[in-house]
C-alpha positions in Angstrom: 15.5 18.5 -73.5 16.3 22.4 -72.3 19.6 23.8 -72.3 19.9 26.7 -69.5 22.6 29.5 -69.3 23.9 31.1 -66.4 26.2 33.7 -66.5 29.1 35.3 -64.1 26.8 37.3 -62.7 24.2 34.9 -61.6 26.7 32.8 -59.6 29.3 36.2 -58.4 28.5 34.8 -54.9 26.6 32.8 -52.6 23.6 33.7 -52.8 23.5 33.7 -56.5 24.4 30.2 -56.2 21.4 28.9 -53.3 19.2 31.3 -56.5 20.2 28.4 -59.2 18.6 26.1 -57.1 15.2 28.6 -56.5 15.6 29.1 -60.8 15.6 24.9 -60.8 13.0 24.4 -58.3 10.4 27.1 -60.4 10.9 26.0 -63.5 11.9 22.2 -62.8 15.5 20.4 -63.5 14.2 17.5 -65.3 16.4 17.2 -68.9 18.1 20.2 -68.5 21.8 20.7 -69.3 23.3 23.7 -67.4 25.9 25.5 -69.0 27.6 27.9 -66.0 30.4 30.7 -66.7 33.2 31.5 -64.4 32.4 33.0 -60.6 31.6 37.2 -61.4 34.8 38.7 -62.1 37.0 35.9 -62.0 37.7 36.0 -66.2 38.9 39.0 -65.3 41.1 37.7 -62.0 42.6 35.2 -64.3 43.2 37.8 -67.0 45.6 39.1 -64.3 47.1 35.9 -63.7 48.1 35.5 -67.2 49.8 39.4 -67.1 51.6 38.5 -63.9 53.0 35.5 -65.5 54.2 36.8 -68.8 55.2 40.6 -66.9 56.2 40.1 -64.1 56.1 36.4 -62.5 56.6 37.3 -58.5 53.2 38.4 -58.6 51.5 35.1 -60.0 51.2 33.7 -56.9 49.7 36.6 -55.4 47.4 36.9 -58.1 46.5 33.7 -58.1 45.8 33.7 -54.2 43.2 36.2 -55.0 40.8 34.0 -57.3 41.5 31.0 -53.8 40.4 33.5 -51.4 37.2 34.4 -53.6 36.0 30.8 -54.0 36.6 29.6 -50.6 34.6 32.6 -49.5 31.7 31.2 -51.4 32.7 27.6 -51.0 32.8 28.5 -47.3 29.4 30.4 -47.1 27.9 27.5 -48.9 29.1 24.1 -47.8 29.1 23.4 -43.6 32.4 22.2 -43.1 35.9 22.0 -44.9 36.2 18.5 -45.1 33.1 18.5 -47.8 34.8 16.9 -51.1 34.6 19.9 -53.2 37.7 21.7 -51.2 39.9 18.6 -52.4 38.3 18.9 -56.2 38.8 22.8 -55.9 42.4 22.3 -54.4 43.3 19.9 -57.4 42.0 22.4 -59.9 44.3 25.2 -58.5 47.3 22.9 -58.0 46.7 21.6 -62.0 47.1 25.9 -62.5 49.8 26.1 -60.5 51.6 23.0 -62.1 51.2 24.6 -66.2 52.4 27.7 -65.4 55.5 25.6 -63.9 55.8 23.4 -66.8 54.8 25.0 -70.1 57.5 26.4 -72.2 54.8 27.9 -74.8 55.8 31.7 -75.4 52.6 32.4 -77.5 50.3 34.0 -75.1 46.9 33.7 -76.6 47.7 29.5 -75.9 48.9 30.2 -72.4 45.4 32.5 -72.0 43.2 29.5 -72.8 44.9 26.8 -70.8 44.7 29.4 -67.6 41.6 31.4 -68.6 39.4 28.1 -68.6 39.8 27.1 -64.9 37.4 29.8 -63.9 34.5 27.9 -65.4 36.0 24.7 -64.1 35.9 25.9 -60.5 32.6 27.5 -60.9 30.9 24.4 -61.8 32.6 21.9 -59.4 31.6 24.1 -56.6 27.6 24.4 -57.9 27.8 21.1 -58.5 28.2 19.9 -55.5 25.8 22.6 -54.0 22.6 21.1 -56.3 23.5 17.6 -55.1 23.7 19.2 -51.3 20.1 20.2 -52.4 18.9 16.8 -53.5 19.2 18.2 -57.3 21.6 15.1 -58.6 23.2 16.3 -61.3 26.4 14.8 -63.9 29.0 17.1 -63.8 30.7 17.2 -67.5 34.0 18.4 -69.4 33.3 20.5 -71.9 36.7 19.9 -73.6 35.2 16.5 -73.6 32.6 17.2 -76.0 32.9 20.7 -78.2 36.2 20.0 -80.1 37.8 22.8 -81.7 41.2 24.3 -84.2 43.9 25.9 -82.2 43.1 28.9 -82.9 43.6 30.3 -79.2 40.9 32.9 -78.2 38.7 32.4 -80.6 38.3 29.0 -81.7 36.4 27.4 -84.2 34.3 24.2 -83.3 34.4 20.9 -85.7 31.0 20.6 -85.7 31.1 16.8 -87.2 33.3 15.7 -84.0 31.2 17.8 -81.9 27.7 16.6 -82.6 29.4 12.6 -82.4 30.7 13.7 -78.6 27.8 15.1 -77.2 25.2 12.8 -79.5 27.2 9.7 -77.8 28.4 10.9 -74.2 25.0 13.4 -72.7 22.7 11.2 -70.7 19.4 13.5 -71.6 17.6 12.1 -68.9 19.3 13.6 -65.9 20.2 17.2 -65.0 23.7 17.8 -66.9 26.3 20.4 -65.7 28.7 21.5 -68.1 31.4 25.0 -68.7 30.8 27.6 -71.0 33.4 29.0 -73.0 35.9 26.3 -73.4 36.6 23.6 -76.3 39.4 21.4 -76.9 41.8 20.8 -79.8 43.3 17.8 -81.2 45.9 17.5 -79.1 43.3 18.5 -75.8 44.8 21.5 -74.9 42.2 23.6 -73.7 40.7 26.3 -76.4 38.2 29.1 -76.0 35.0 30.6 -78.4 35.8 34.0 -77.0 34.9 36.4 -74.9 31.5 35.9 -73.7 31.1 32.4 -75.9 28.9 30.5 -73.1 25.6 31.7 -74.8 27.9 30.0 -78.0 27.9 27.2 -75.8 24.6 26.7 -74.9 23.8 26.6 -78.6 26.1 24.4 -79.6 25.0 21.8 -76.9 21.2 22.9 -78.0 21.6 22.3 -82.0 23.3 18.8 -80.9 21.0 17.9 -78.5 17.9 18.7 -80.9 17.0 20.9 -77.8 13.3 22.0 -77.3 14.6 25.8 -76.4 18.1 27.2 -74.5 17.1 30.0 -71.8 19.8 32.2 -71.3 19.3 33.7 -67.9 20.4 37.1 -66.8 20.3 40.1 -64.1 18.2 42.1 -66.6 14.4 41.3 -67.4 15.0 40.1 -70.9 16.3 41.6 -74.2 16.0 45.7 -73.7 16.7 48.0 -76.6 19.0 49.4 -74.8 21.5 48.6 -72.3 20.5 50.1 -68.8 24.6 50.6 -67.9 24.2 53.4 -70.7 20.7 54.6 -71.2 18.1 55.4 -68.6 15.0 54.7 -70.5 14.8 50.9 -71.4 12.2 49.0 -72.8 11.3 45.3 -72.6 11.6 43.5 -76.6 8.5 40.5 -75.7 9.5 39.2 -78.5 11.6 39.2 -81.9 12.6 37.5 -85.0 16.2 35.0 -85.8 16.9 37.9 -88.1 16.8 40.8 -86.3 18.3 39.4 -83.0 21.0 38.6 -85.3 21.3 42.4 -86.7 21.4 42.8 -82.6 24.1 41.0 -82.4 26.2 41.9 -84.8 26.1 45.5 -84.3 27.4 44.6 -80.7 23.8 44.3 -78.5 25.5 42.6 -75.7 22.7 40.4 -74.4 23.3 37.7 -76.8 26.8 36.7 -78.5 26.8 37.0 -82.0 28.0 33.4 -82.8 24.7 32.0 -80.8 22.1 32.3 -83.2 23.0 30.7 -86.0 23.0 27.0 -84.9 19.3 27.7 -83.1 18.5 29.4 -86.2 19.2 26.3 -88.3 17.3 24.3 -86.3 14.4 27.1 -85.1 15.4 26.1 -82.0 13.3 28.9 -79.3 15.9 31.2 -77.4 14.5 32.8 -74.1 16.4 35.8 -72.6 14.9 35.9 -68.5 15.4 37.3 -65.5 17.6 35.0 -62.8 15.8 37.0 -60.3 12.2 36.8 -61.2 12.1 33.3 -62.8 8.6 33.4 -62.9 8.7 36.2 -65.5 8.3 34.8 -69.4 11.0 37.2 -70.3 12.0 37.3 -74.1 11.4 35.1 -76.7 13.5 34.8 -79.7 11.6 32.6 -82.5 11.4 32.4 -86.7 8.9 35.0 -87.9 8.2 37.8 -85.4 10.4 41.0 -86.5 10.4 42.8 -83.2 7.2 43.6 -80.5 7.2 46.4 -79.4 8.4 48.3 -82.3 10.6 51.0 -80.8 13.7 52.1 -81.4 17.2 49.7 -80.6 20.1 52.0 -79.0 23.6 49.9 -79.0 27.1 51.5 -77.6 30.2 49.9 -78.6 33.3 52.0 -76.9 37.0 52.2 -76.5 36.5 51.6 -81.0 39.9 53.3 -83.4 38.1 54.7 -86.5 40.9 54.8 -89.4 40.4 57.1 -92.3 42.7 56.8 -94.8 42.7 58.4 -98.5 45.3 57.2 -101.5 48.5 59.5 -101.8 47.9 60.4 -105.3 44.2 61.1 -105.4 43.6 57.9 -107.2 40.4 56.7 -106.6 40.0 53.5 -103.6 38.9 50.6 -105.7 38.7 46.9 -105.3 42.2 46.3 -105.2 43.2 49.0 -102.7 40.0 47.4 -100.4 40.8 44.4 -100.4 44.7 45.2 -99.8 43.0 47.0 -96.3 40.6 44.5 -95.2 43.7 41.7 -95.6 45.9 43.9 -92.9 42.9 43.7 -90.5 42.5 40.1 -90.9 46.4 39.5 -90.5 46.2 42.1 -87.5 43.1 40.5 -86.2 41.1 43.9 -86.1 37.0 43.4 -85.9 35.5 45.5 -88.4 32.2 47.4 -87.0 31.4 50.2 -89.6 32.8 51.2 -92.9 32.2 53.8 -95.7 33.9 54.8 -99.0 34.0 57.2 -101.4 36.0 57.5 -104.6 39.2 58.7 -102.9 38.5 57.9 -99.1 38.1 54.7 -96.9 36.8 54.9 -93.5 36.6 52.4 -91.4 35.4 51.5 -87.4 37.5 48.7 -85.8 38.1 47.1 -82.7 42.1 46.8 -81.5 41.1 44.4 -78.9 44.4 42.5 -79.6 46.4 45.0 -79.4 47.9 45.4 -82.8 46.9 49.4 -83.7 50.1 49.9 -83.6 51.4 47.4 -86.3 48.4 48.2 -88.5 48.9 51.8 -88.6 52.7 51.3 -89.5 51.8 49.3 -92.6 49.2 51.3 -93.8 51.2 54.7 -93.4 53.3 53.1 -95.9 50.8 53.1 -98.6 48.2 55.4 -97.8 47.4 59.0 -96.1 45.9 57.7 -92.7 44.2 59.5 -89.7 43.3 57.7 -87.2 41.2 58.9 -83.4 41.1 56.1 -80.7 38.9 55.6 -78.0 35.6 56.6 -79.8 32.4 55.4 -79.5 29.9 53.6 -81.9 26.2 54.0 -81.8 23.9 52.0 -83.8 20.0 52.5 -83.6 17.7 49.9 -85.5 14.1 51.1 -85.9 15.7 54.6 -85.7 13.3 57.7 -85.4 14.7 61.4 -85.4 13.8 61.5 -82.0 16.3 58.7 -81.6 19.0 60.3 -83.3 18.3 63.8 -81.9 19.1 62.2 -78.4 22.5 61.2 -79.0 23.4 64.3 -81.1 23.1 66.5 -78.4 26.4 65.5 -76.2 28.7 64.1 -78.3 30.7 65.6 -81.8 30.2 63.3 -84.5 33.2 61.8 -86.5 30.9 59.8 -89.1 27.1 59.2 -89.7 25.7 56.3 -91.9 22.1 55.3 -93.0 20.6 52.7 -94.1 16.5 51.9 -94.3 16.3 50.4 -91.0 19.8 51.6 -89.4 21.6 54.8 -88.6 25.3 54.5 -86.7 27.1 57.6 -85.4 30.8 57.2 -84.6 31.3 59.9 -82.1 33.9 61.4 -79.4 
């Protein structure tokens, strides 16, 4: 069985949608679960949803006509005529938004952002699954909530892997084309949950390392795994092919082509993990695999931005030890701050995180209190693997550097 992976951008419209079916049709549809994200922007649509409700509740509807008027668009572009079944499935899906955000009482926001977030992948596949059966590809349209079963810890939830693998070993049929969500779990009392942001590829995996999968194919607008992102850097180059390991130093330095969480469960399993082009389908893309380091061997370029690096130095010159350390890295678990980069010295801490729940603020407050703390926001994080002095000389240039680290393999310069 193959597990494929579109993303939002592969189904943003209409067209992207009829291109599924041209991806199914090339590579056949036989045994193949489909795990589908949310239409384009829409995460981001419903992310505005969720403000309106909790800032300023006049504008929900508003906002919420905005993510109807972009389906029916594609619904209408699509299907022939109004009275086609998916408008009544898509119309109950919106009225089941409109009806929690009447009910629920919850003040915690990061619950009220999974149950609303989640109905962007709900819509997305009810409306492609009833294209590919328009096109003669039958398919069973699944809940996801159904099968991955999670904690309740909103936004970033963490799967029970035991319940998991005895939903999906005992309710996938792996001999018919499958249709499922990406993103979204369940907890024990089935409210909806979410693996965070970008967790389909998670997804994919999880369904993959259940299924005992032959391979997951993650398709994309790009041609495969570049070492570099072309929204950033103008010279990319295509990886043919490269090792568990280092697509997992990849990923944890922030490459964005494949979430972090993904490769662990295929690595377990040496499970194959293809990165290829939605648009040439034809082309064998990336192959991630156990034992190949990384062909070509070039130089890796990651950006991470928008980053708060924190140094902070004790009050009396005593030196930073164990104690004080793990005293800091407890207030970034409690604040729920991502750690990218950090170095020490005897009297000095510095540290790269990511505030992206909003709780700088807090954190900076509490450590003031015990240590002497500067802090500059909105930097920028770059991380080179397979670094050359070329490599570095091309981002020294344009930007004043805050903190440089080496390793072997690795340089990362934080920068302004």
């Amino acid at each position: 069985m193959r597990v494929f992976k579109f993303g939002g951008a592969s189904v943003k419209d209409a067209n992207g949608v009829r291109n599924v079916v041209n991806v199914l049709k090339v590579t056949g549809h036989e045994n193949t679960l489909l795990v589908i994200s949310a239409m384009g922007k829409t995460t981001n649509a419903m992310e505005a949803v969720i403000s309106a409700y909790f800032n300023n509740k006049p504008e929900v509807n508003g906002a919420i006509q905005e993510v109807v008027d972009y389906h029916l668009e594609i619904m209408n572009e699509l299907f022939e005529n109004t009275s086609h079944e998916v408008y009544g499935k898509f119309q109950q899906l919106i009225d089941e938004l409109k009806g929690f955000l009447t009910w629920n009482k919850s003040p915690k926001k990061s619950f009220v952002y999974d149950q609303v977030v989640g109905y962007g992948e709900l819509i997305s596949t009810t409306i492609v699954s009833a294209y590919l059966n328009d096109q003669g590809l039958t398919n069973h349209w699944l809940d996801v909530r159904n099968f991955i079963k999670t904690n309740n810890e909103y936004r970033d939830a963490k799967v029970n892997w035991e319940l998991t693998q005895e939903r999906i070993t005992g309710g996938v049929n792996r001999q018919v084309l499958n249709i499922t969500q990406g993103f979204l779990g369940s907890d024990d009392n089935n409210f909806t949950t979410t693996l965070g942001r970008e967790g389909s590829d998670y997804t994919a995996a999880i369904f993959a390392y259940c299924l005992n999968a032959d391979s997951v194919t993650i398709w994309k607008d790009v041609p495969g795994v570049l070492n570099a992102d072309p929204r950033h850097f103008t010279e990319t180059q295509l990886l043919n092919h490269i090792s568990y390991r280092e697509a997992i130093e990849l990923a944890f330095y922030g490459a964005s082509v494949i979430h972090p969480k993904t490769l662990q469960p295929l690595q377990r399993k040496e499970i194959p993990l293809q990165v290829r082009s939605f648009l040439n389908p034809e082309a064998p893309g990336t192959t991630v695999t156990k034992g190949h380091t990384i062909e070509p061997e070039v130089p890796c370029f990651i950006v991470k931005k928008n980053l708060v690096l924190l140094k902070l130095s004790s009050l009396d010159f005593s030196f930073i030890v164990e104690d004080n350390i793990s005293e800091i890295f407890k207030l970034f678990h409690d604040n729920r701050m991502k750690v990218d980069l950090i170095q020490n010295s005897a009297i000095s801490f510095s540290v790269c995180v990511d505030n992206k729940f909003d709780r700088l603020s807090e954190l900076l407050q509490t450590l003031k209190s015990k240590f002497k703390v500067t802090h500059h926001e909105n930097v920028t994080l770059y991380t080179i693997r397979h670094f050359n002095e070329q490599a570095i000389a091309s981002l020294q240039n344009n930007h004043k550097i805050l903190l440089e680290q080496r390793t072997q393999e690795t340089v990362q310069l934080v920068v302004h």
